[in-house]
PyMOL Python script that loads the backbone (N, CA, C, O; Angstrom):
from pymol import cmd

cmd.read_pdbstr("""\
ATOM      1  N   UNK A   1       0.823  -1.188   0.000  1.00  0.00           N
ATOM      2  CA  UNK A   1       0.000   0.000   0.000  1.00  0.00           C
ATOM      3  C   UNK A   1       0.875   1.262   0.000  1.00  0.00           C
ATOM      4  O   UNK A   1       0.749   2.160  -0.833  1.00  0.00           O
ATOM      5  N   UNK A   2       1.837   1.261   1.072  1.00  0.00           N
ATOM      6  CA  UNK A   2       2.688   2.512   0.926  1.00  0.00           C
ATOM      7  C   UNK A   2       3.554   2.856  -0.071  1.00  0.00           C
ATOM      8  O   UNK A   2       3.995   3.998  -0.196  1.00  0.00           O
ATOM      9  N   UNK A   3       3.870   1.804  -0.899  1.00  0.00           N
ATOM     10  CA  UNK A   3       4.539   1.807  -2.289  1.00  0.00           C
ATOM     11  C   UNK A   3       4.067   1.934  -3.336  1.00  0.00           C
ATOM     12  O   UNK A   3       4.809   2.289  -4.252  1.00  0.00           O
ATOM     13  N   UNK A   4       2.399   1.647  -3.640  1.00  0.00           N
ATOM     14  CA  UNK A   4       1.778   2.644  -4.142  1.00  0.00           C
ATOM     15  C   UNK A   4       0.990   3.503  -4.725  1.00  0.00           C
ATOM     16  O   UNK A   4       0.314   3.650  -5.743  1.00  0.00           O
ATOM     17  N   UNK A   5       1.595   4.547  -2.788  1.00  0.00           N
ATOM     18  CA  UNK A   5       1.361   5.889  -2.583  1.00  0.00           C
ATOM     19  C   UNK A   5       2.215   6.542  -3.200  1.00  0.00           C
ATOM     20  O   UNK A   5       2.033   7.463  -3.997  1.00  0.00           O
ATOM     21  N   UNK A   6       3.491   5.926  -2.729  1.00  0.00           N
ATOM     22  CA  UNK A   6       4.965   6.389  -3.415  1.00  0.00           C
ATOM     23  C   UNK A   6       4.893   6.381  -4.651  1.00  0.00           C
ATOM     24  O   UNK A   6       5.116   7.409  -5.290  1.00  0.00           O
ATOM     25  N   UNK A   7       4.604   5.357  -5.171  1.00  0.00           N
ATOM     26  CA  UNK A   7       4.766   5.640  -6.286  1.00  0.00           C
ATOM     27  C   UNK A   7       3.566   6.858  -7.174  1.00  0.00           C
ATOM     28  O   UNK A   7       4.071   7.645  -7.975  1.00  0.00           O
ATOM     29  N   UNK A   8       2.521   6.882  -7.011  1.00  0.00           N
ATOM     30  CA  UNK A   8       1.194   7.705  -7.255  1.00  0.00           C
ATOM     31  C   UNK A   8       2.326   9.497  -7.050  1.00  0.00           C
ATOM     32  O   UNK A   8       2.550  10.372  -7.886  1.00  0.00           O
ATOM     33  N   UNK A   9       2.736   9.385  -5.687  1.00  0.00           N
ATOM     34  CA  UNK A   9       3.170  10.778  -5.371  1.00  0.00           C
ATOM     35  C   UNK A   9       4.062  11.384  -6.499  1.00  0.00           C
ATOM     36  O   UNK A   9       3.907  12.484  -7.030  1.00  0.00           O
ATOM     37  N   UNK A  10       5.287  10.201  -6.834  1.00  0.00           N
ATOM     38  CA  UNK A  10       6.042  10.358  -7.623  1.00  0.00           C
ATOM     39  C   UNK A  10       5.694  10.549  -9.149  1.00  0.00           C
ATOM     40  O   UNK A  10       6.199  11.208 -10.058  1.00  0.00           O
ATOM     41  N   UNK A  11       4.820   9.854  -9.066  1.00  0.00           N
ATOM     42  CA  UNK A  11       3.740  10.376 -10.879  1.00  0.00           C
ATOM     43  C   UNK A  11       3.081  11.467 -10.662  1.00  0.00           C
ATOM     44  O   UNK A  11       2.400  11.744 -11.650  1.00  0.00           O
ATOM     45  N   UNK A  12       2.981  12.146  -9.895  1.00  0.00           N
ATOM     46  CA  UNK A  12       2.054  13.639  -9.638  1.00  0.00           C
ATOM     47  C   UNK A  12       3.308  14.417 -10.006  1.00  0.00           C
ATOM     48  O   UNK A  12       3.387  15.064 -11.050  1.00  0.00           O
ATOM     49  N   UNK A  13       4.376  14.323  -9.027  1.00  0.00           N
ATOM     50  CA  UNK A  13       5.378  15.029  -9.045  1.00  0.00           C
ATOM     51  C   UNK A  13       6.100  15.211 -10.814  1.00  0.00           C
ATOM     52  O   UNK A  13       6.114  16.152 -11.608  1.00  0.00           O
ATOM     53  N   UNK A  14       6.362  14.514 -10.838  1.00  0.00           N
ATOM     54  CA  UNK A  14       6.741  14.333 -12.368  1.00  0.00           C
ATOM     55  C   UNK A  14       5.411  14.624 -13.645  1.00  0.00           C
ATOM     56  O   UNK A  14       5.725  15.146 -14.714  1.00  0.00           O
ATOM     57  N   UNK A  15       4.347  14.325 -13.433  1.00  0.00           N
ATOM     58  CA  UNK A  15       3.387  15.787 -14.137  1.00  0.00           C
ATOM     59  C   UNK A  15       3.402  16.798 -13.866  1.00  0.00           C
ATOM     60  O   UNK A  15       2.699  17.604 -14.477  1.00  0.00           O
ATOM     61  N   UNK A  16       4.009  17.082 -13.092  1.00  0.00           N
ATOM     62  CA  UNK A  16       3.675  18.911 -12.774  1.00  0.00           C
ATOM     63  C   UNK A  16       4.531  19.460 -12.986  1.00  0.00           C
ATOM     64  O   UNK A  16       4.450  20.682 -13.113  1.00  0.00           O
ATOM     65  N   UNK A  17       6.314  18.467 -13.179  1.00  0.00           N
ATOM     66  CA  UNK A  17       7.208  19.008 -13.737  1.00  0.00           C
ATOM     67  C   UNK A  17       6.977  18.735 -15.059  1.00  0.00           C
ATOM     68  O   UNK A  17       7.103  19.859 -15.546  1.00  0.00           O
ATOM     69  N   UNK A  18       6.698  17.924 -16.056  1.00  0.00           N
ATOM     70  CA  UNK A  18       6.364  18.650 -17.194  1.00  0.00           C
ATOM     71  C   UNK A  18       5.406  19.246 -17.760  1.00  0.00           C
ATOM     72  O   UNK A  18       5.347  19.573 -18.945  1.00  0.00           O
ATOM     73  N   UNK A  19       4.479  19.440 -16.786  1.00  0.00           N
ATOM     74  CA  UNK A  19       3.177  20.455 -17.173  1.00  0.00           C
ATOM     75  C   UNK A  19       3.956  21.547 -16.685  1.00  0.00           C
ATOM     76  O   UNK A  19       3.176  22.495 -16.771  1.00  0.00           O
ATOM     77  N   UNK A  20       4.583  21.797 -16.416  1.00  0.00           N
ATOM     78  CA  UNK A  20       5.553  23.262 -15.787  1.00  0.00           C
ATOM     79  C   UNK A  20       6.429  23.098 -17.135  1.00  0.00           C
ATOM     80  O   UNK A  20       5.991  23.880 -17.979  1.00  0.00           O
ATOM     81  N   UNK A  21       7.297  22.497 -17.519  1.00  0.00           N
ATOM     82  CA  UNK A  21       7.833  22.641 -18.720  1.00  0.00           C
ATOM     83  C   UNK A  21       7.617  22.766 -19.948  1.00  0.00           C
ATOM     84  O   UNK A  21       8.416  23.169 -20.793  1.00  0.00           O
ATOM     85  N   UNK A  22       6.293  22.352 -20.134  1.00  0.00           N
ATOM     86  CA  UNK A  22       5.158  22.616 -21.022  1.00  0.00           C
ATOM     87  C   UNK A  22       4.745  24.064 -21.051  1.00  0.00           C
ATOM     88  O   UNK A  22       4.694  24.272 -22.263  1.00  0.00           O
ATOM     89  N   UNK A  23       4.558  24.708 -20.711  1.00  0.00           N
ATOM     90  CA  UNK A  23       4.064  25.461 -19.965  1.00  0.00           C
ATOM     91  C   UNK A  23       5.298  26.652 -20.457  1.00  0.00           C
ATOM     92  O   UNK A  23       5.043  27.586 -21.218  1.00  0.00           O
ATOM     93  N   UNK A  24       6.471  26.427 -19.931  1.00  0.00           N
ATOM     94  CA  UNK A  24       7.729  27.341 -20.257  1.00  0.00           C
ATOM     95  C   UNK A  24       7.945  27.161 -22.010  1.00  0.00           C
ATOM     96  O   UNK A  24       8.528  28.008 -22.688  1.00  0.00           O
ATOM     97  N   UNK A  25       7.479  26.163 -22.443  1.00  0.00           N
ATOM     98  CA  UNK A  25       8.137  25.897 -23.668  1.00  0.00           C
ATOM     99  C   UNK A  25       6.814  26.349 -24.536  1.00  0.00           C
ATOM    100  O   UNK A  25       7.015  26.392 -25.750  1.00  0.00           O
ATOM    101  N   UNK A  26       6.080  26.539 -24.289  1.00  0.00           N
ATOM    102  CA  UNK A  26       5.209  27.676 -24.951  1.00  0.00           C
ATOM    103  C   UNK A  26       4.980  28.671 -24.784  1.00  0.00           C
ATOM    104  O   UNK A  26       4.358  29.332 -25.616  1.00  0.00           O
ATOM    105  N   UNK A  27       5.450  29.215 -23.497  1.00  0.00           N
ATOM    106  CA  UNK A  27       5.705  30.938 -23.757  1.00  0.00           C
ATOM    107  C   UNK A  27       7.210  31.276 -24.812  1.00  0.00           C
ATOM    108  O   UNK A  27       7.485  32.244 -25.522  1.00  0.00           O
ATOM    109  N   UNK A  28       7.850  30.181 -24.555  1.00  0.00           N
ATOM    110  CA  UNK A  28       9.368  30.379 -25.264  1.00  0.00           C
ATOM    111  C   UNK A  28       8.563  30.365 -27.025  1.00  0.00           C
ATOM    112  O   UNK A  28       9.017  31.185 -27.823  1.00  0.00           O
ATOM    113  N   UNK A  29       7.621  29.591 -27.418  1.00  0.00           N
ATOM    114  CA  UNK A  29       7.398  29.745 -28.551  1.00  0.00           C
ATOM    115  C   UNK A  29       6.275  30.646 -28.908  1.00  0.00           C
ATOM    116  O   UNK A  29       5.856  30.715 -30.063  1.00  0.00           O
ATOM    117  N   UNK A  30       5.787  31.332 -27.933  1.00  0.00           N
ATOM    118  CA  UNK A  30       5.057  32.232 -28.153  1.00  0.00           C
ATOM    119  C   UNK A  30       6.214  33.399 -29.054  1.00  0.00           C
ATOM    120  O   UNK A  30       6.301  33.758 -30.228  1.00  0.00           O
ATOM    121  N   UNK A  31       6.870  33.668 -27.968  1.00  0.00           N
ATOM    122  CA  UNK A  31       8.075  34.541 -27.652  1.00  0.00           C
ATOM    123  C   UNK A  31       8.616  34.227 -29.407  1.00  0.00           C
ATOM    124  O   UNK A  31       8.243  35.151 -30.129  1.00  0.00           O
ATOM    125  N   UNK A  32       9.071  33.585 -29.851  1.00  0.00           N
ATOM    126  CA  UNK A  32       9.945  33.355 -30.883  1.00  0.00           C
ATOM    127  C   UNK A  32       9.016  33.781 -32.082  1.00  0.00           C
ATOM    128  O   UNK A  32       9.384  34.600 -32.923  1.00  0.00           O
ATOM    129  N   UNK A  33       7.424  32.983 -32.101  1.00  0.00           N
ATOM    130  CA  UNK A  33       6.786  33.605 -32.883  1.00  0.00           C
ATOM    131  C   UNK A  33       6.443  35.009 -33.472  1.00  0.00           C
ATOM    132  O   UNK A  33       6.290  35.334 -34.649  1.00  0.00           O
ATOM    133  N   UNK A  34       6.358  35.799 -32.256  1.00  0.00           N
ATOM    134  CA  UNK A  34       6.430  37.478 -32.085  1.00  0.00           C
ATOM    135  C   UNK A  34       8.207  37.871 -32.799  1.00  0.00           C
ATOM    136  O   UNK A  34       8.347  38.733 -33.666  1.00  0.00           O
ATOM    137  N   UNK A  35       8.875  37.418 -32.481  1.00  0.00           N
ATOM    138  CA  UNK A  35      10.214  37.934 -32.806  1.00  0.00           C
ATOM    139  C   UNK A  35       9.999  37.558 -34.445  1.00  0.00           C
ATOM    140  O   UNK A  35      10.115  38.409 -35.326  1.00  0.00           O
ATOM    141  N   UNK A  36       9.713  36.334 -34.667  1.00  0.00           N
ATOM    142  CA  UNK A  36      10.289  36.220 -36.142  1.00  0.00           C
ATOM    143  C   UNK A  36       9.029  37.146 -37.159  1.00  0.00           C
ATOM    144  O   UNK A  36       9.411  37.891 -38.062  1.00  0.00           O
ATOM    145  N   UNK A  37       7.844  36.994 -36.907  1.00  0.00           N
ATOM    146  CA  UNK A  37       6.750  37.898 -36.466  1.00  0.00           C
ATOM    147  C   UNK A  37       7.273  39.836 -36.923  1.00  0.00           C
ATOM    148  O   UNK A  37       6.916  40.345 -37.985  1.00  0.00           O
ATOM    149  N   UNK A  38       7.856  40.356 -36.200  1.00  0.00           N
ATOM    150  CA  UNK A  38       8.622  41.142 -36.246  1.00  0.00           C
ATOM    151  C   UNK A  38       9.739  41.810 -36.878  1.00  0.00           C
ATOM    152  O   UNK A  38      10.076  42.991 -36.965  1.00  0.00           O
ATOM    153  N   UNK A  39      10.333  40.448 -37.394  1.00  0.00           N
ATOM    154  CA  UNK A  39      11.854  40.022 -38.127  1.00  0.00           C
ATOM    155  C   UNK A  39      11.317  40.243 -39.618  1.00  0.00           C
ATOM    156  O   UNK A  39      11.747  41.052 -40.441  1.00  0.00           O
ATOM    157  N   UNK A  40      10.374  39.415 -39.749  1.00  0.00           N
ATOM    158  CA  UNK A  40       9.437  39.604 -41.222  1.00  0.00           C
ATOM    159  C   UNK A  40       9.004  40.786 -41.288  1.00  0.00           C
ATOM    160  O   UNK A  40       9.105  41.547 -42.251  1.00  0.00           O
ATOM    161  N   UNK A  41       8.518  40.983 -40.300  1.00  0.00           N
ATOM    162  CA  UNK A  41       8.060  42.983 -41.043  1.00  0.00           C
ATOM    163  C   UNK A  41       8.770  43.778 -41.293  1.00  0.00           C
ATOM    164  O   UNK A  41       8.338  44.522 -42.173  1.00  0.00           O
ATOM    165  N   UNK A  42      10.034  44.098 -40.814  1.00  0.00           N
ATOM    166  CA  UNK A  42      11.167  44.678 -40.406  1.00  0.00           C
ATOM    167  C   UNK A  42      11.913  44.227 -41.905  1.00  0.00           C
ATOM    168  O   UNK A  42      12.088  45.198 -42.642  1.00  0.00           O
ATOM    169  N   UNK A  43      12.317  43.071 -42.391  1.00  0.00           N
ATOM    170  CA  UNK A  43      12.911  42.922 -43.940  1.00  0.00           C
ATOM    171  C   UNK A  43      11.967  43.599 -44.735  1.00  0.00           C
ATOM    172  O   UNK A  43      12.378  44.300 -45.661  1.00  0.00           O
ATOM    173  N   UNK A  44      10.643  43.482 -44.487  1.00  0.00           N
ATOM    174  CA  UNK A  44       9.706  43.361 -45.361  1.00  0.00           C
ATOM    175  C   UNK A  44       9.698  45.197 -45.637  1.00  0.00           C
ATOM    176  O   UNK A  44       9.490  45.691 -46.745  1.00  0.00           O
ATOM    177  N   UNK A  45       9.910  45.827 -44.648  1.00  0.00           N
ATOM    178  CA  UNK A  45       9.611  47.629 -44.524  1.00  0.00           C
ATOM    179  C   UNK A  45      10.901  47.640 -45.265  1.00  0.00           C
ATOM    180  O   UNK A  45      10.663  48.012 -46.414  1.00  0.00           O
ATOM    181  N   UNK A  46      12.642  47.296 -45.032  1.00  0.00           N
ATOM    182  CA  UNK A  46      13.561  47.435 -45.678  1.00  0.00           C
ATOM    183  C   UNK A  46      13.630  47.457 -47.007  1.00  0.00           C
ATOM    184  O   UNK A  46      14.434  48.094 -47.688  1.00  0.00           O
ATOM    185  N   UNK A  47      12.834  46.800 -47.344  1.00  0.00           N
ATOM    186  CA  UNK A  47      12.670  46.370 -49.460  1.00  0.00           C
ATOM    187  C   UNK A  47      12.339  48.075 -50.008  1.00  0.00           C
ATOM    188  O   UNK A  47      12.720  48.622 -51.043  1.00  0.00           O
ATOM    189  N   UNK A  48      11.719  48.478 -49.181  1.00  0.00           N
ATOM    190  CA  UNK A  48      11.014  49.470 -50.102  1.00  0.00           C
ATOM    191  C   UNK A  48      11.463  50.829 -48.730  1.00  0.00           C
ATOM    192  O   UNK A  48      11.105  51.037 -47.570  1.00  0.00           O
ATOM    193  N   UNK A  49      12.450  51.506 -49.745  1.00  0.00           N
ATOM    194  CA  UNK A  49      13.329  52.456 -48.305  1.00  0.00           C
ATOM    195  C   UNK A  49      11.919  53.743 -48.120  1.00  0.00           C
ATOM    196  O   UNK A  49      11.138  54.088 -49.007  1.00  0.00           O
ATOM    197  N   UNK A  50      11.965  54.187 -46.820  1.00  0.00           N
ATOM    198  CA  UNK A  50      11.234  55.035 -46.555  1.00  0.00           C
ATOM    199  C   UNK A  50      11.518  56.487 -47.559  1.00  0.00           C
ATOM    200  O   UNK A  50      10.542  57.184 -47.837  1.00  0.00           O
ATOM    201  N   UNK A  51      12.552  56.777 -47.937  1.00  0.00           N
ATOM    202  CA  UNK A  51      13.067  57.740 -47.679  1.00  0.00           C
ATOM    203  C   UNK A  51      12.958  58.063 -49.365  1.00  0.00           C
ATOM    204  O   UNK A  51      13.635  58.998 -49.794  1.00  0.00           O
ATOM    205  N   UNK A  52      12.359  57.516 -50.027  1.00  0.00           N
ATOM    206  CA  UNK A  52      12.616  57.336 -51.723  1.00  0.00           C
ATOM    207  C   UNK A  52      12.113  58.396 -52.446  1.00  0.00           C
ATOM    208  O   UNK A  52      12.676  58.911 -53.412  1.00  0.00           O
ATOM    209  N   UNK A  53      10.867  58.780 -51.896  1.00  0.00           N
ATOM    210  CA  UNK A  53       9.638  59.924 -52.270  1.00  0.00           C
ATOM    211  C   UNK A  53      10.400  61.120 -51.852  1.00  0.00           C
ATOM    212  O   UNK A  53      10.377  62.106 -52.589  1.00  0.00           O
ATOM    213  N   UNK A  54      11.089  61.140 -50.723  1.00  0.00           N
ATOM    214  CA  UNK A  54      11.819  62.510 -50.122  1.00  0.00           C
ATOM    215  C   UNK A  54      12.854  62.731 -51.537  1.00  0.00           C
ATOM    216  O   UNK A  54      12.896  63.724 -52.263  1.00  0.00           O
ATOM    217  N   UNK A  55      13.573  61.585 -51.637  1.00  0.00           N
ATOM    218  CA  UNK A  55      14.919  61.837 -52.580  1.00  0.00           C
ATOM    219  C   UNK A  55      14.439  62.364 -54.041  1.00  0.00           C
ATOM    220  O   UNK A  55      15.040  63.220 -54.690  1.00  0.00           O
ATOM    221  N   UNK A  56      13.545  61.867 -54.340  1.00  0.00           N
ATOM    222  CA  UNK A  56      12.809  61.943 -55.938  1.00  0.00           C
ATOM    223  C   UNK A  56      12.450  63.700 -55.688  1.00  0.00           C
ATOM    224  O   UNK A  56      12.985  64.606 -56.326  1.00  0.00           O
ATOM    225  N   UNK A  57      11.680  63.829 -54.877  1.00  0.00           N
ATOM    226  CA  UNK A  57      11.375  65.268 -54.855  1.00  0.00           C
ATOM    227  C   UNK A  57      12.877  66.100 -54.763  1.00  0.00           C
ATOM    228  O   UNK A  57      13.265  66.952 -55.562  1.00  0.00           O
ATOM    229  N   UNK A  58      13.631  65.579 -53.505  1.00  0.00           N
ATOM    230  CA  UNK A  58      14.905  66.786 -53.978  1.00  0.00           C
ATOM    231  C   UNK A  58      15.751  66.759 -55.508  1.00  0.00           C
ATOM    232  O   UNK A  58      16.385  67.681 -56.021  1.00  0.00           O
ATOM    233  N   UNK A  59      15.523  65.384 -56.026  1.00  0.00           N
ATOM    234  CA  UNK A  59      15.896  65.579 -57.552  1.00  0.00           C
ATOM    235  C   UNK A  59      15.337  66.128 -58.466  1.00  0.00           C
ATOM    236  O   UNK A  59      15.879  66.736 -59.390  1.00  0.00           O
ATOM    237  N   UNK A  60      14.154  65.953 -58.281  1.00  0.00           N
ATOM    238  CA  UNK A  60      13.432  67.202 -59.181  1.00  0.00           C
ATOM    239  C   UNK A  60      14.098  68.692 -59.012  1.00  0.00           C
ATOM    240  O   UNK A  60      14.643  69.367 -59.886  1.00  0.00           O
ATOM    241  N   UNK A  61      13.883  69.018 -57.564  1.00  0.00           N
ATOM    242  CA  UNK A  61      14.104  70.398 -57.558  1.00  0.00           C
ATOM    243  C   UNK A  61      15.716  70.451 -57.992  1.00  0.00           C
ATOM    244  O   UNK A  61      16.111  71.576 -58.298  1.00  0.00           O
ATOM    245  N   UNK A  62      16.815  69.234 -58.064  1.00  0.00           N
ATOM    246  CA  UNK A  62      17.925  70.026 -58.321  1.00  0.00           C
ATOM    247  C   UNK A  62      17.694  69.886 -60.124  1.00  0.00           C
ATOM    248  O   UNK A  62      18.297  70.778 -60.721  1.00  0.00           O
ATOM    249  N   UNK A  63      17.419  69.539 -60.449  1.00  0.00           N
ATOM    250  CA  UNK A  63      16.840  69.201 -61.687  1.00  0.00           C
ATOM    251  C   UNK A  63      16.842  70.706 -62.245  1.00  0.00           C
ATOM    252  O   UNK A  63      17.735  71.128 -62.980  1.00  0.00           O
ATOM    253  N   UNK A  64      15.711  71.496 -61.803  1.00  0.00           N
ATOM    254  CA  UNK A  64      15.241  72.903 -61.655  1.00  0.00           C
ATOM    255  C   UNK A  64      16.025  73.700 -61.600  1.00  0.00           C
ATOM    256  O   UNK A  64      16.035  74.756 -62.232  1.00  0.00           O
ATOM    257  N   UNK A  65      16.839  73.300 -60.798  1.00  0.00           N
ATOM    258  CA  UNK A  65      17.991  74.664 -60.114  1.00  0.00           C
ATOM    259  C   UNK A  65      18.867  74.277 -61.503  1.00  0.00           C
ATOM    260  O   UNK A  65      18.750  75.208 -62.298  1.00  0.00           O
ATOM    261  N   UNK A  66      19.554  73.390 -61.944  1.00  0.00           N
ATOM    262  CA  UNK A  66      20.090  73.051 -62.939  1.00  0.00           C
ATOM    263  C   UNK A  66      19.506  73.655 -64.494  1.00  0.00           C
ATOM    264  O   UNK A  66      20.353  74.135 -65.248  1.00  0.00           O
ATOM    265  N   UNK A  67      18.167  73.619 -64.904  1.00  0.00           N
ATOM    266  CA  UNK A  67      17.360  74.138 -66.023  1.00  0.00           C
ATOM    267  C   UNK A  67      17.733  75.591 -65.803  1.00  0.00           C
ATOM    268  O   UNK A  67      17.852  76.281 -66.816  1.00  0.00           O
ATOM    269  N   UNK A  68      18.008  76.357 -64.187  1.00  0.00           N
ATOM    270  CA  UNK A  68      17.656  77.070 -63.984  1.00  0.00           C
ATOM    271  C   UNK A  68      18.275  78.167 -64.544  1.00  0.00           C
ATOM    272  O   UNK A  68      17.888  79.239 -65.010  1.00  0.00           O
ATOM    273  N   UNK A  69      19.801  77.383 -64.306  1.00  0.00           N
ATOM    274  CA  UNK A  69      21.269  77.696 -64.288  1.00  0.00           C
ATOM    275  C   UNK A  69      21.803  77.746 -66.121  1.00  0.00           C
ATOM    276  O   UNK A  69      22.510  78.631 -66.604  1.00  0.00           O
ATOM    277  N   UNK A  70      21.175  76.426 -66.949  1.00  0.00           N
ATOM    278  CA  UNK A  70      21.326  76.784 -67.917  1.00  0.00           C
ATOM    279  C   UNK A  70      20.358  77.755 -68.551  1.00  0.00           C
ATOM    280  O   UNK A  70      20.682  77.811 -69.737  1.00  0.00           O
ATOM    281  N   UNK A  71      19.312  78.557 -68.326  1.00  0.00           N
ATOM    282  CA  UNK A  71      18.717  79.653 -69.512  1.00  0.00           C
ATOM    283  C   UNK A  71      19.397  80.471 -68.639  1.00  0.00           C
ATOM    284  O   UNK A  71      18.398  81.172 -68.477  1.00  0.00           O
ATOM    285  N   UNK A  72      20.210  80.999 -67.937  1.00  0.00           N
ATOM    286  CA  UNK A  72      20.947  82.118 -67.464  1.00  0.00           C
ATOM    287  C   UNK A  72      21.627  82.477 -68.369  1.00  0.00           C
ATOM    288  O   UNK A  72      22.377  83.443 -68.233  1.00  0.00           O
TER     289      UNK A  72
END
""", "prot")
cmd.dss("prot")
cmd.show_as("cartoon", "prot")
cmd.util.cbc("prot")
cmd.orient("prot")
């Protein structure tokens, strides 16, 4: 009878350590999901530079200043 208890105790014990590890190993893949999650948007914004529409407009205007310079 007392062996098993022992043993019963020892199978509780050992579910709860891997329902506890269970447990860690899906916040860890929560966690990784969000990062790569993140990682993808982040290449994905890089492809196409923010800054492209700014540059095009100052080429125009040197463009201008240049036309401007030759009917002088």
């Amino acid at each position: 009878m007392e062996e098993s208890s022992e043993e019963l105790v020892n199978q509780d014990e050992k579910l709860s350590q891997l329902r506890s590890e269970n447990f860690k190993l899906k916040q860890t893949n929560q966690s990784l999901r969000r990062d790569l999650n993140l990682s993808q948007r982040l290449a994905e914004s890089r492809k196409v530079p923010y800054y492209a529409d700014e540059f095009s407009s100052s080429l125009n205007y040197f463009k201008y200043a240049v036309y401007g310079l030759l009917a002088v």
